[in-house]
GULODREN-658358 format. One record per atom (N, C-alpha, C): x, y, z negated; residue number from 1; atom name. Coordinates in Angstrom, 2 decimals, decimal comma, always signed. Layout:
BEGIN
u  v  w  resi  name
X  Y  Z  NUM  CA
...
# end
This chain:
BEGIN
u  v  w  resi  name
+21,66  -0,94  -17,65  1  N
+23,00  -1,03  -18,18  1  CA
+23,94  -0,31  -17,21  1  C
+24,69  +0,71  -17,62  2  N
+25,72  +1,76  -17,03  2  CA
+26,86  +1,30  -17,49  2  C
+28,12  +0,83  -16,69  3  N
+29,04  +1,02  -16,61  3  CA
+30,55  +2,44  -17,36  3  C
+31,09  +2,35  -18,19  4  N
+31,76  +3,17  -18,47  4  CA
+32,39  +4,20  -17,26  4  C
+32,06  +5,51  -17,50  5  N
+32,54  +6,47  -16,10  5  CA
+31,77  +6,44  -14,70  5  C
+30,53  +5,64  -15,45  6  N
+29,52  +6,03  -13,83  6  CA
+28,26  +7,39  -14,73  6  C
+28,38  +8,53  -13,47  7  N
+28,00  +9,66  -13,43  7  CA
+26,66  +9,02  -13,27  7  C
+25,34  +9,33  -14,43  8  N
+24,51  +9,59  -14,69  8  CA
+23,31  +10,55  -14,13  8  C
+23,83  +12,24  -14,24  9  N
+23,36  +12,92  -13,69  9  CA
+24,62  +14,52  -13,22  9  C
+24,20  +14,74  -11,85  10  N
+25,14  +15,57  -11,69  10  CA
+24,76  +16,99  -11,12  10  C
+25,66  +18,46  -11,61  11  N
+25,11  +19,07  -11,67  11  CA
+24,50  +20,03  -10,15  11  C
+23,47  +20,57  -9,79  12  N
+22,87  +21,12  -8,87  12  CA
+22,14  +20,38  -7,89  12  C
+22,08  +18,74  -9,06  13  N
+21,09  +17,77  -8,45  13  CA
+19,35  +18,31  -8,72  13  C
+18,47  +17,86  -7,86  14  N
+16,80  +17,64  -8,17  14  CA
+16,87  +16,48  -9,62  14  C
+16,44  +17,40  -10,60  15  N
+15,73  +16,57  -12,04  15  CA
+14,68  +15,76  -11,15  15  C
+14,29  +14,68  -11,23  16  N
+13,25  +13,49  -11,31  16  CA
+12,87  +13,15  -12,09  16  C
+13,82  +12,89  -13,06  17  N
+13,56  +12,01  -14,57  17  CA
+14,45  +12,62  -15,54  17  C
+14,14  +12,44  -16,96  18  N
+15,34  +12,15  -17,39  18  CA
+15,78  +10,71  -18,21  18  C
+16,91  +10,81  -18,85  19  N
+17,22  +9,68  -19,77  19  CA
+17,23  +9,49  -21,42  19  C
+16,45  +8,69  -21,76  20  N
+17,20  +8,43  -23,24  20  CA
+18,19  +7,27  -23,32  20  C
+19,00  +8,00  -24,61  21  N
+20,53  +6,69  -24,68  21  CA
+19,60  +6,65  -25,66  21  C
+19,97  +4,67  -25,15  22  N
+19,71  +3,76  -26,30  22  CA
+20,77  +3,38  -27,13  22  C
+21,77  +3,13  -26,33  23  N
+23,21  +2,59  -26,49  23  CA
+24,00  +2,94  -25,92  23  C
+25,40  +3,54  -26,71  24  N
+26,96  +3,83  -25,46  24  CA
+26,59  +5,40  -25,81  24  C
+27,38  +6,06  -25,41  25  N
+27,90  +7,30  -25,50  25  CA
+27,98  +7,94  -23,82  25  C
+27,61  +8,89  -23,71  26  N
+27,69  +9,97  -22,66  26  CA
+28,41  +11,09  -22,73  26  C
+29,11  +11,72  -21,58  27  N
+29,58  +12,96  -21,86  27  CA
+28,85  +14,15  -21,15  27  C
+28,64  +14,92  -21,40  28  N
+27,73  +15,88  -21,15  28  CA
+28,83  +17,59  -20,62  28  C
+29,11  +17,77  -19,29  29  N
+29,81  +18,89  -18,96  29  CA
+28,92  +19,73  -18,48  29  C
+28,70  +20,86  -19,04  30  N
+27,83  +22,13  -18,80  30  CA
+28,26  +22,38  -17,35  30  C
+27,41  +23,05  -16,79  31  N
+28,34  +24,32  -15,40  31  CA
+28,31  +25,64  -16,30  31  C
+28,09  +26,61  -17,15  32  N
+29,05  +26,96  -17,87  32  CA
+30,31  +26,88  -18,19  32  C
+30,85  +26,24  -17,83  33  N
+32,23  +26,29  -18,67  33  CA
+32,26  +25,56  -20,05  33  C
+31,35  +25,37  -20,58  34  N
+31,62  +25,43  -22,32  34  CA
+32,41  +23,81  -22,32  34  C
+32,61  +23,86  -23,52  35  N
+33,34  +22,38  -24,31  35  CA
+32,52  +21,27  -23,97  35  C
+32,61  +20,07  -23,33  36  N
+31,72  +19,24  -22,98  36  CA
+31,21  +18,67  -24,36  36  C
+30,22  +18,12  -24,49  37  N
+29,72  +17,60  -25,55  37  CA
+29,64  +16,02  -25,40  37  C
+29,89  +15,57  -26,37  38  N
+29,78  +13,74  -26,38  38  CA
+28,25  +13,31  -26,97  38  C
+27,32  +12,63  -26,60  39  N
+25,95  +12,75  -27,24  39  CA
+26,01  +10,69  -27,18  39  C
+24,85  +10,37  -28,01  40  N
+24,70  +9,03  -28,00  40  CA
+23,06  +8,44  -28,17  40  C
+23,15  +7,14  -28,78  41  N
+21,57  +7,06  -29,14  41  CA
+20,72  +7,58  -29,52  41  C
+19,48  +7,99  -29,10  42  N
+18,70  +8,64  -29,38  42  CA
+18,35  +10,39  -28,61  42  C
+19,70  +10,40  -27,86  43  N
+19,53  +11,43  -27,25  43  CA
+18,81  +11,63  -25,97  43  C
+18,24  +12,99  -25,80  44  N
+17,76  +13,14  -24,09  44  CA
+18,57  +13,68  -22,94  44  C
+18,69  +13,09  -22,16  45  N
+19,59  +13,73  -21,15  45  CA
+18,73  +14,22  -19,52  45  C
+18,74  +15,27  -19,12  46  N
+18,08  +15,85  -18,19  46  CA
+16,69  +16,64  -18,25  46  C
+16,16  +16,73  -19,36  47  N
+14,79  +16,53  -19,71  47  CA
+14,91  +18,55  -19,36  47  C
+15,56  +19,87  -19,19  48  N
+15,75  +20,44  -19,14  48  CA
+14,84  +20,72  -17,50  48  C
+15,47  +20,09  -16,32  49  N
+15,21  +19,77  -14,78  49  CA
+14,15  +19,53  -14,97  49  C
+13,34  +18,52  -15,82  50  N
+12,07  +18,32  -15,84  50  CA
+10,73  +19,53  -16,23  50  C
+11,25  +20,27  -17,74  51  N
+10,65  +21,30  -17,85  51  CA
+10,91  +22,51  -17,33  51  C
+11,98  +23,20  -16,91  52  N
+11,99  +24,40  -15,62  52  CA
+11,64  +24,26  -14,65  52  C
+12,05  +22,83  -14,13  53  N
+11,85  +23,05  -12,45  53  CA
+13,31  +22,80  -12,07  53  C
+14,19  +23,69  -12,56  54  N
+15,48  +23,99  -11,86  54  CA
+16,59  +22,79  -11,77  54  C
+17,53  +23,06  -10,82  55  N
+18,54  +22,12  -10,44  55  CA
+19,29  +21,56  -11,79  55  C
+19,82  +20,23  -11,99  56  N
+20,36  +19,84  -13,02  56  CA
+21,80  +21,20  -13,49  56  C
+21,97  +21,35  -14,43  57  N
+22,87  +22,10  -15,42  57  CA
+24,14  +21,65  -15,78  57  C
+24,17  +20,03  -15,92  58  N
+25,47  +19,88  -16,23  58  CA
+25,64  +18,26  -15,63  58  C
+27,27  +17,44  -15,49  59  N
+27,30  +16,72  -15,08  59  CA
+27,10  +15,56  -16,76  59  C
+26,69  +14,33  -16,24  60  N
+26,83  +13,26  -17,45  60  CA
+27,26  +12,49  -16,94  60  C
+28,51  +11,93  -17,93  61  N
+29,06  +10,87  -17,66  61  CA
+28,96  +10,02  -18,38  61  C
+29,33  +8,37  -18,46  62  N
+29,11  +7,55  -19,04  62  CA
+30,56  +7,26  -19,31  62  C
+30,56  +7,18  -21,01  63  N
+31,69  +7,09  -22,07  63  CA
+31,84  +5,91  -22,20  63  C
+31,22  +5,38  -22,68  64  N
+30,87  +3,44  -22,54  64  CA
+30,09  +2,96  -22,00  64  C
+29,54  +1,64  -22,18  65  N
+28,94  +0,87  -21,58  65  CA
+27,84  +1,53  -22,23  65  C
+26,75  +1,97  -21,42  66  N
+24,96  +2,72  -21,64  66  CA
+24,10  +1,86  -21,20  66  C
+23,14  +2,35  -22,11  67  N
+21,69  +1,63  -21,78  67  CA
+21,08  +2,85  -22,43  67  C
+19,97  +2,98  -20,69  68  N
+19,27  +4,30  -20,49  68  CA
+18,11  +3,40  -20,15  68  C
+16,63  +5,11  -20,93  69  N
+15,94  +4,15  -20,54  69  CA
+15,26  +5,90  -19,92  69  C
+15,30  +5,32  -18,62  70  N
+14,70  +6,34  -17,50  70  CA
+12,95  +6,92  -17,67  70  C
+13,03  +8,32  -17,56  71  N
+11,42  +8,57  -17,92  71  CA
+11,23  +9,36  -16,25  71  C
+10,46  +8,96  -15,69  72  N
+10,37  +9,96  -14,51  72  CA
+8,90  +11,41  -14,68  72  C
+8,86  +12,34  -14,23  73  N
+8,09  +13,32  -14,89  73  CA
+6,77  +13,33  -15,20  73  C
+6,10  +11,88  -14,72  74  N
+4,66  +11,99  -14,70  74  CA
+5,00  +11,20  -16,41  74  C
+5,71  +10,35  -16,94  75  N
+6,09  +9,34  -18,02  75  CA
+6,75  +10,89  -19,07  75  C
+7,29  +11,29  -18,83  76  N
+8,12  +12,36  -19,81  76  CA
+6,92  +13,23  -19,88  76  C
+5,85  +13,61  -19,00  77  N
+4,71  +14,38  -19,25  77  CA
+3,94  +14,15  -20,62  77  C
+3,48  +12,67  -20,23  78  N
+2,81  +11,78  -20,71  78  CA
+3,42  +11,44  -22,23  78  C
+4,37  +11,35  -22,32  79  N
+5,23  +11,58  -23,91  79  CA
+5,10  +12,64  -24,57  79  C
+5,31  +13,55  -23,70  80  N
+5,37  +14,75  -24,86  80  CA
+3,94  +15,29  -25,14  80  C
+3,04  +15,34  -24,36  81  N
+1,23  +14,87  -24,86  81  CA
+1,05  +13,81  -25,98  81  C
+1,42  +12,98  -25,87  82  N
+1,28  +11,33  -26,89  82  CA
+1,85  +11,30  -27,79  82  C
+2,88  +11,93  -27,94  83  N
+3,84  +11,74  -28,86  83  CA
+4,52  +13,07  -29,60  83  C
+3,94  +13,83  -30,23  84  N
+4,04  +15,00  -31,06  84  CA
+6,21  +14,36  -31,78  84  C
+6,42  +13,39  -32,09  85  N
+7,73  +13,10  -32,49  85  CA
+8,43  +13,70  -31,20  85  C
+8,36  +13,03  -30,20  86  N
+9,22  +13,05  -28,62  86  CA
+9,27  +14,68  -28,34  86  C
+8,01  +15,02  -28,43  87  N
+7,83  +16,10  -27,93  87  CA
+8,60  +17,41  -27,96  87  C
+8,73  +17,17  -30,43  88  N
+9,19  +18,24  -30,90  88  CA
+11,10  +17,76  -30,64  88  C
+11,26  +16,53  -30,67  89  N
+12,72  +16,43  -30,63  89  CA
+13,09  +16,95  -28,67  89  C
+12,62  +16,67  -28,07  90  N
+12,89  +16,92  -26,24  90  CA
+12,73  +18,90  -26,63  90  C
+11,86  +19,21  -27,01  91  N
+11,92  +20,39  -26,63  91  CA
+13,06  +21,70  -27,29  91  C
+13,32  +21,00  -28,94  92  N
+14,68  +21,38  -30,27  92  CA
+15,70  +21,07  -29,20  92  C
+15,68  +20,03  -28,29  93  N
+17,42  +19,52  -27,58  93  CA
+17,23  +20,77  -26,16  93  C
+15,92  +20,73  -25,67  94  N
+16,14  +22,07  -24,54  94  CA
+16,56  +23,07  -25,43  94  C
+16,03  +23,35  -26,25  95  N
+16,20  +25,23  -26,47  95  CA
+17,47  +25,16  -27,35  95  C
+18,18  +24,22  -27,85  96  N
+19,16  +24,31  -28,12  96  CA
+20,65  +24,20  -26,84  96  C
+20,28  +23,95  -25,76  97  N
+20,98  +23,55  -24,80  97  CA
+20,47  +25,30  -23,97  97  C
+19,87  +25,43  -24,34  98  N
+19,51  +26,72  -23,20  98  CA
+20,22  +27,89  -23,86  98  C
+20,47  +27,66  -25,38  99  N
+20,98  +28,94  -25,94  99  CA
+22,76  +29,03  -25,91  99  C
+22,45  +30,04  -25,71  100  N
+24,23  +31,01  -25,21  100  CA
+25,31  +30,21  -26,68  100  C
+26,24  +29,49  -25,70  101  N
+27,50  +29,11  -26,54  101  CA
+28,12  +30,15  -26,98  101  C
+29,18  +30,01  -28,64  102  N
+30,08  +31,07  -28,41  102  CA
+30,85  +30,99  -28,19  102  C
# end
């Protein structure tokens, strides 16, 4: 359980894990520049750090009160092997997050 306005993940941090919202709303600020995005249940947050390698991308904040449920990379591995659902939705939210805003 997260607190409204406690930073989640921030950007040019080491990915470890990432998160799914169960509950509560997050805000999501690119290092791009672009329009921050508001995301909620059901979403993945960080899962990007996990499959490049590279430093986190954007900061997340917590909009309301959240409930995350933390995957660390050997568990997010292990999902997207097991789970053909997880897999195809984690990888539609990277490549949609990787592609150029206009």
């Amino acid at each position: 359980q997260l607190e409204a306005g406690h930073e989640l993940v921030h950007i040019g941090d080491v990915g470890r894990e990432c998160l799914v919202i169960l509950d509560g709303t997050v805000l999501v600020d690119r290092e791009d520049g672009g329009t921050p995005i508001e995301v909620g249940p059901g979403e993945i947050i960080g899962e990007l750090a996990l499959i490049t390698g590279a430093e986190r991308n954007a900061t997340v904040t917590a909009q309301t009160e959240v409930t995350a449920l933390a995957l660390h990379r050997a568990e997010f591995n292990a999902a997207l092997t097991d789970c053909p659902h997880f897999a195809k939705h984690a990888l539609l939210r990277a490549v949609e997050r990787l592609a150029p805003t206009g």
